[in-house]
N, C-alpha and C positions, 0 to 999 in steps of 0.2 A: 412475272407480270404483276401479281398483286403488291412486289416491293414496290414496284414502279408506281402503280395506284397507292400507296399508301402513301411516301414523300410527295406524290401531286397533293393529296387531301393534307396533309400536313405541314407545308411549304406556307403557304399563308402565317398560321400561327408562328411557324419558327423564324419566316423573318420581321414578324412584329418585335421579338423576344430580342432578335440579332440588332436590329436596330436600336433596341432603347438598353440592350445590355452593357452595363462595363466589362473592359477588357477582361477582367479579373474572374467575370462568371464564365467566360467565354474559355478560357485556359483552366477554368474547372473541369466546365463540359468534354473538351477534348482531351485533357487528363485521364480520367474517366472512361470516356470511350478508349483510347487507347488501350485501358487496362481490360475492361471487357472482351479487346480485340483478344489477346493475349490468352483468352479462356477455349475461344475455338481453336486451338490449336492441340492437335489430338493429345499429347503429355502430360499438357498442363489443365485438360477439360476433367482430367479427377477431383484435380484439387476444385473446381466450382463450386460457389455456395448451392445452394437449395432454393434461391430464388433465379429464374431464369433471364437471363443477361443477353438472350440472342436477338432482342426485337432491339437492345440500346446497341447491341454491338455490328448491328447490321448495316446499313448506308446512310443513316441520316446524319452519321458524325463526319462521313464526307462531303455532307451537303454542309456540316457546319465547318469544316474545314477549309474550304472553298472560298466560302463568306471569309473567313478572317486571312487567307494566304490574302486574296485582293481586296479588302480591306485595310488593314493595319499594315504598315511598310516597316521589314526588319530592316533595322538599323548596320547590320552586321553586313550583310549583303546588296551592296548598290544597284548590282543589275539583276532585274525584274526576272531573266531567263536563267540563273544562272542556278537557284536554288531548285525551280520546277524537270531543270535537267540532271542537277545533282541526286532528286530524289527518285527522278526517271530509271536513270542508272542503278541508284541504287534498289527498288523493286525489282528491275528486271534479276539483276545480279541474284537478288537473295532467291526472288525466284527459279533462279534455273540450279542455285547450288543447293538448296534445300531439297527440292524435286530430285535432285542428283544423290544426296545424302539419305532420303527416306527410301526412295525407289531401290537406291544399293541394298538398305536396309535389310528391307522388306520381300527383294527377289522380284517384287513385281511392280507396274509402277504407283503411284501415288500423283496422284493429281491434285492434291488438296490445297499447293500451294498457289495454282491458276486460277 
């Protein structure tokens, strides 16, 4: 609930930021986040720096991701449905083979990747 309240209170300033940004800060941003995403992931959360990364790596980099899928039009891909199903697939995919791969693991399940 307070994520939810926080990207309401912070939606204003981030799409002032979205709108007058270039491409280029924008592909920072979600660089970035990405990498942060990659820290909650129990293995790789040793290696974390000492400054904590969970408020950048939590949902407001899919609020910025959002803005730029229907914003900026890849070149690469012509139809509109074709990438948001491709990446469809692929979530679910990793999610159910990783939940598959830690649960085996581990003997019990593992829910982290839902």
């Amino acid at each position: 609930m307070y994520a939810i309240l926080g990207i309401y209170l912070i939606i204003p300033i981030l799409r002032r930021w979205l709108q007058n940004a270039p491409k280029v800060e924008i592909h920072y941003f979600l660089i970035l986040w990405l990498i942060t995403l990659f820290f909650r992931i129990p293995k790789v959360a040793a290696y974390q720096p000492a400054i904590s990364l969970a408020y950048f790596a939590e949902f407001i980099g899919y609020v910025v991701l959002g803005y730029y899928l229907v914003t900026f039009e890849i070149k690469i891909i012509r139809n509109k449905w074709f990438l948001p199903a491709i990446l469809a697939i692929l979530g679910i995919g990793l999610t159910i083979v990783l939940t598959f791969i830690f649960t085996l693991k581990r003997g019990y399940f593992v829910g982290y990747f839902y």
